[in-house]
C-alpha positions in Angstrom: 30.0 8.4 7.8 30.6 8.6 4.0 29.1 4.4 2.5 31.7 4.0 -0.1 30.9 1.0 -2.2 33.3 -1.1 -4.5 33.0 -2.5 -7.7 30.9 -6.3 -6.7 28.3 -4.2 -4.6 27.5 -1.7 -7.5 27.5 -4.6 -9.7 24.8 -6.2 -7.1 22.8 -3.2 -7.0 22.8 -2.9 -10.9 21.5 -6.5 -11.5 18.2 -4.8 -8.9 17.9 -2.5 -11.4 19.4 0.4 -8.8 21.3 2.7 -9.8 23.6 3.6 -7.2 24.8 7.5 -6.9 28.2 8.3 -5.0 27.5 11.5 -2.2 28.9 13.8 -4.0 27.3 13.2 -6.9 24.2 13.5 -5.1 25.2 16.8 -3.6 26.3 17.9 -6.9 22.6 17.7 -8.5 20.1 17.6 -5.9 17.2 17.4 -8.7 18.1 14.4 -10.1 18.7 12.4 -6.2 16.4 10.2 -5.5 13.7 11.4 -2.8 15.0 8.7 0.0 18.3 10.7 -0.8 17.2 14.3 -1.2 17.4 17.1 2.0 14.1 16.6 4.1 10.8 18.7 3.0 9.6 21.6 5.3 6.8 20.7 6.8 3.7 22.6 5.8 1.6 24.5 7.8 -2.0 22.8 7.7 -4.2 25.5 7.4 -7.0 25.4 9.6 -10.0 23.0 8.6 -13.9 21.2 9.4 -13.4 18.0 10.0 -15.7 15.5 9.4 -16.8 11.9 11.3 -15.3 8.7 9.8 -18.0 7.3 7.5 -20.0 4.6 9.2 -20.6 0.9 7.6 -17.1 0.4 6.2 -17.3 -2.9 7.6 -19.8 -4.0 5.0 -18.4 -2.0 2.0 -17.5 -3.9 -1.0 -13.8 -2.1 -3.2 -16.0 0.8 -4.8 -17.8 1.6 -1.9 -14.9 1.5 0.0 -12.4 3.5 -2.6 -15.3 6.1 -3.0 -15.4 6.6 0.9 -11.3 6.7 1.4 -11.2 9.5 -1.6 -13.8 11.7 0.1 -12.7 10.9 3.7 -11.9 14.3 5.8 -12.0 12.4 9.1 -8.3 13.9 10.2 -6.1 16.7 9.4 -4.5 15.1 6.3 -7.3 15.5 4.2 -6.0 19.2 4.0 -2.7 18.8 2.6 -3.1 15.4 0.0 -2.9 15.6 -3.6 -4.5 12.2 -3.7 -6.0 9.9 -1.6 -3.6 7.0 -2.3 -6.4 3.6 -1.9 -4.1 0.6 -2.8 -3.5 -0.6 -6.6 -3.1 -4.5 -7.8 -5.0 -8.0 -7.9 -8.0 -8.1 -5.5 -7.7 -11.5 -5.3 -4.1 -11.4 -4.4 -2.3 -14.5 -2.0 0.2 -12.0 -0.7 -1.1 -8.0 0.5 2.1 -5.8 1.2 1.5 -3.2 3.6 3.5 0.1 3.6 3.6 3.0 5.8 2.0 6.2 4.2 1.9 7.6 1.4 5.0 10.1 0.2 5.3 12.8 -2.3 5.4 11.0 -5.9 2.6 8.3 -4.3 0.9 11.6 -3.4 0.9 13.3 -6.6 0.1 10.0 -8.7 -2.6 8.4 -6.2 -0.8 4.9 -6.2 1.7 3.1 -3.3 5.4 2.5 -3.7 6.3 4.7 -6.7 9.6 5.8 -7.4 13.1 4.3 -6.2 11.7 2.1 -3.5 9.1 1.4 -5.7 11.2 -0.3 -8.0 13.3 -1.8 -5.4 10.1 -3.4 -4.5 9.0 -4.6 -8.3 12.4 -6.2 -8.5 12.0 -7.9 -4.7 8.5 -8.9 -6.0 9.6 -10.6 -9.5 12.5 -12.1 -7.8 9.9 -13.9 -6.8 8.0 -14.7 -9.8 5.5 -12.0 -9.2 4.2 -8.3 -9.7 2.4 -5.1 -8.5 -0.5 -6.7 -11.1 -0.9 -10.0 -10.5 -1.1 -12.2 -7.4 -0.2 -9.0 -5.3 -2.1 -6.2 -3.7 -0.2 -2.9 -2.5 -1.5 -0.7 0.5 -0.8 1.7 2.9 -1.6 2.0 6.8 -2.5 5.5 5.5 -3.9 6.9 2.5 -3.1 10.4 2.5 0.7 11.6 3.3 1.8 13.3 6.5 3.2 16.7 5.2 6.7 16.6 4.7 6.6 12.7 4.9 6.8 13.3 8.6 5.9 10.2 11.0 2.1 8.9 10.9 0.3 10.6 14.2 -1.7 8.5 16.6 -5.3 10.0 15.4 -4.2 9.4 11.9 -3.2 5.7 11.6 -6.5 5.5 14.3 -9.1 7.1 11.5 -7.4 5.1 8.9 -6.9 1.6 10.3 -10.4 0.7 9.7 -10.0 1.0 5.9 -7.1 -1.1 5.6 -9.0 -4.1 8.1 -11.7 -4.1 5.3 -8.9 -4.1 2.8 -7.8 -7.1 4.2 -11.1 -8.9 4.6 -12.4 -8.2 1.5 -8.6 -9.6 -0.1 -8.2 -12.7 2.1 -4.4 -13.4 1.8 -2.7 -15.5 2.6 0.5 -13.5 3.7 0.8 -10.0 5.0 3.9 -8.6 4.6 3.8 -5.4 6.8 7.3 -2.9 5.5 8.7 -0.9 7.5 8.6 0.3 11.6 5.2 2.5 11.4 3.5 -0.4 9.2 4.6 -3.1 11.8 3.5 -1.6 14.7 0.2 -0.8 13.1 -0.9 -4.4 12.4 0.9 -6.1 15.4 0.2 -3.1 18.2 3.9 -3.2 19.3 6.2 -1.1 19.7 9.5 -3.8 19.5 12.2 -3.2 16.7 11.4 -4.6 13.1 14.9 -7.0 13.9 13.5 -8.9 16.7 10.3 -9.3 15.3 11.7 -10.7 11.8 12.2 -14.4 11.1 8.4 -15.2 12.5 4.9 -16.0 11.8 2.6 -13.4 13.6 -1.0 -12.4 12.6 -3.5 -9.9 11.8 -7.5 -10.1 11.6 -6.5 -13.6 11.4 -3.7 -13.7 8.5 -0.5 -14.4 8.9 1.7 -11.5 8.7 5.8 -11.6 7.8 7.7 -8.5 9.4 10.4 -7.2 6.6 12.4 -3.6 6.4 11.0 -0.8 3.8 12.4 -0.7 0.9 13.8 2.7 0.8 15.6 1.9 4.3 17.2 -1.1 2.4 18.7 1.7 -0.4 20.8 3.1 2.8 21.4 0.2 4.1 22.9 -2.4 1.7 23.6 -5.3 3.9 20.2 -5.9 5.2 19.0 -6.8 1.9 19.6 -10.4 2.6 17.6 -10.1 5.3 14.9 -9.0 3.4 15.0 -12.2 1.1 15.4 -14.1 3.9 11.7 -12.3 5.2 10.2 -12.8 1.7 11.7 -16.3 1.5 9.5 -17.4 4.2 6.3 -15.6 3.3 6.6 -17.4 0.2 7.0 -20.7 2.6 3.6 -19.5 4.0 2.0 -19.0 0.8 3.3 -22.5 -0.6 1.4 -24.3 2.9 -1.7 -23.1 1.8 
């Protein structure tokens, strides 16, 4: 099915700072569609590699120990097909801790989360709110290397990695999670229910309050749920605000 939008709803997207291509244009000029957009990537064959144990002690590790240890990691298959390990970028003593899925090709390449078109969709989101990937926010990923291809996170992966991102999380001490998309909400909440009937409530992680929300490069596909999504951040911000 062909989304055709009129003139209000490019107007909306506009004022997000998305610029909204038409199909055929997309078709038309593959190199300039964004990546959420473009044909998927064949999946590389992962040559054949040593793994190596998980390091030991991350429990205790303070941010450099713990960056250092993520960008020398080669405790699953990944490590053979990253760019960049991809740690987490913004304010370490940040209220609110989004939590993403994985890495994907431009966070690969540049070694940070949320680049690109859902990146920006996610800066505007964020100072809609009054605040930014800088200050008041930190931005991480269940995983820190991407899957090849951007396929799905495996079991063994999100397993090696989940340790990392429970430091992250003690170490940050936020007051709001806000996990993004399917493979980041079952992650934290060890379900397997749909991100719609988990939205609209308070659940919790390691002890922090956790706010279940769509990624933003599914909201670029799918307009509509965008008030949704404010609705999500509207009462992470509520959670915030109580302290």
């Amino acid at each position: 099915m062909t989304l055709v939008l009129d003139e209000r709803r490019v107007a909306m997207l506009e004022q997000f700072g998305i610029r909204w291509h038409a199909p055929n244009d997309i078709a038309a000029s593959p190199e300039s569609a964004p990546a959420e957009y473009a044909a998927p990537e064949k999946v590389a064959t992962v040559p054949k590699i040593e793994l190596a144990p998980r390091a030991t002690g991350i429990e205790a590790m303070h941010w450099d120990q713990l960056a250092e240890t993520v960008a020398a990691c080669r405790a699953c298959k990944l490590c053979a097909t990253r760019r960049n390990t991809v740690f987490g970028v913004g304010d370490m003593q940040a209220d609110w801790l989004i939590v993403g899925e994985a890495p994907g090709e431009n966070e690969d390449m540049q070694g940070e989360p949320f680049v690109g078109q859902a990146g920006k969709l996610l800066d505007n989101m964020l100072r809609s709110l009054g605040l930014s990937r800088r200050e008041k926010v930190y931005i991480a990923n269940v995983l820190k290397c991407r899957p090849p291809g951007n396929r799905n996170p495996e079991p063994d992966e999100v397993a090696q990695c989940e340790p990392f991102l429970r430091r992250q999380v003690e170490l940050l001490q936020p007051k709001v999670i806000i996990a993004m998309g399917r493979f980041a909400v079952q992650s934290l909440l060890g379900t397997t229910d749909a991100i719609g009937k988990l939205r609209g409530q308070r659940h919790q992680y390691s002890g922090v309050p956790v706010v279940v929300t769509y990624h933003p490069a599914y909201l670029l596909r799918n307009l509509p749920d965008k008030a949704k999504a404010w609705a999500d951040l509207c009462l992470a911000r509520s959670i915030v605000s109580q302290g």
